[in-house]
C-alpha positions in Angstrom: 0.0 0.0 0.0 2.6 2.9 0.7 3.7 2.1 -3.1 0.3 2.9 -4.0 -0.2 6.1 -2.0 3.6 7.5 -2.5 2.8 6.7 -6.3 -0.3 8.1 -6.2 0.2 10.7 -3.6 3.0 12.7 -5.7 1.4 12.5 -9.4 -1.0 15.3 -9.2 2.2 17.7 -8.7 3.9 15.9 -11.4 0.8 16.5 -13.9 0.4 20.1 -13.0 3.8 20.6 -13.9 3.5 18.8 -16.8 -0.1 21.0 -17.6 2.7 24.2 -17.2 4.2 23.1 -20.6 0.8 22.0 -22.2 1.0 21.5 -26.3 -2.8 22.9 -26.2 -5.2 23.5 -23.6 -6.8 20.4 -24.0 -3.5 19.0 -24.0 -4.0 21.4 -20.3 -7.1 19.8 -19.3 -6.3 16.1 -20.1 -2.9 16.8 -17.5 -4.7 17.9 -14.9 -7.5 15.4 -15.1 -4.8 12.4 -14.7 -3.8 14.7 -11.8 -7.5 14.8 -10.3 -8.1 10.9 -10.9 -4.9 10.3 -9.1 -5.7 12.3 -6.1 -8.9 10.7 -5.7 -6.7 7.6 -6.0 -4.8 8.7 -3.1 -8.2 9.4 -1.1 -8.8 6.0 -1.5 -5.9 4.6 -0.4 -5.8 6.9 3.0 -9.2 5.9 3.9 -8.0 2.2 3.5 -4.9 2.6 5.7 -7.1 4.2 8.3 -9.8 1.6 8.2 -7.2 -1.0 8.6 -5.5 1.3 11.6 -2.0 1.9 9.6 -2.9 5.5 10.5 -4.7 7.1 13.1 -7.4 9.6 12.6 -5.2 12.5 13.5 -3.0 11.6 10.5 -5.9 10.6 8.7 -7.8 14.0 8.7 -4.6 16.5 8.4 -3.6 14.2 5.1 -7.4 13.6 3.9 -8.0 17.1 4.0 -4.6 18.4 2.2 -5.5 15.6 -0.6 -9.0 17.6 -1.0 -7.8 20.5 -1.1 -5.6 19.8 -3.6 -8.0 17.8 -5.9 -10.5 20.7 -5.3 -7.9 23.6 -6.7 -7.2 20.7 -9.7 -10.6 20.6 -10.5 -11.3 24.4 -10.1 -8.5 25.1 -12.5 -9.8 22.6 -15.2 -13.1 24.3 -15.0 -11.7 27.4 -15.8 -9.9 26.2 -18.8 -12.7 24.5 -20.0 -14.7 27.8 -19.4 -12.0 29.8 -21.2 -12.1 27.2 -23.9 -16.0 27.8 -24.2 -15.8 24.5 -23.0 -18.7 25.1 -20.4 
């Protein structure tokens, strides 16, 4: 499991960095969404570890909520693309 969640847990920043250099802004979008399904990924992972008691519920909420907060600015910023695109 911490395979999964350190693979997991660091792609988002690697596909926003990737988005940075984005060929087209659906080249943009299509980074970022491998960035949001990953960091649900990682959701899913820390809710198993803390079901199994790996980690405790302190750990559990400080790292649940950094993973939504960073899955909810990934999906704010492909909304605005897509907005920008006239996407929406």
């Amino acid at each position: 499991m911490s395979k999964q969640i350190l693979k997991s847990g660091t792609n988002p920043d690697a596909m926003v960095r990737e988005a940075k250099n984005a060929e087209s802004g659906a080249d943009f979008i299509h980074k970022l969404a491998i960035g949001q399904k990953e960091a649900d990924e990682t959701l899913y992972w820390l809710e198993l570890l803390h079901a199994t008691d790996y980690i405790n519920t302190t750990e559990f909420e400080s790292l649940h909520f950094d993973t939504t907060e960073v899955l909810k600015l990934i999906k704010s910023s492909i909304k605005t693309k897509k907005k920008n695109l006239g996407l929406l």
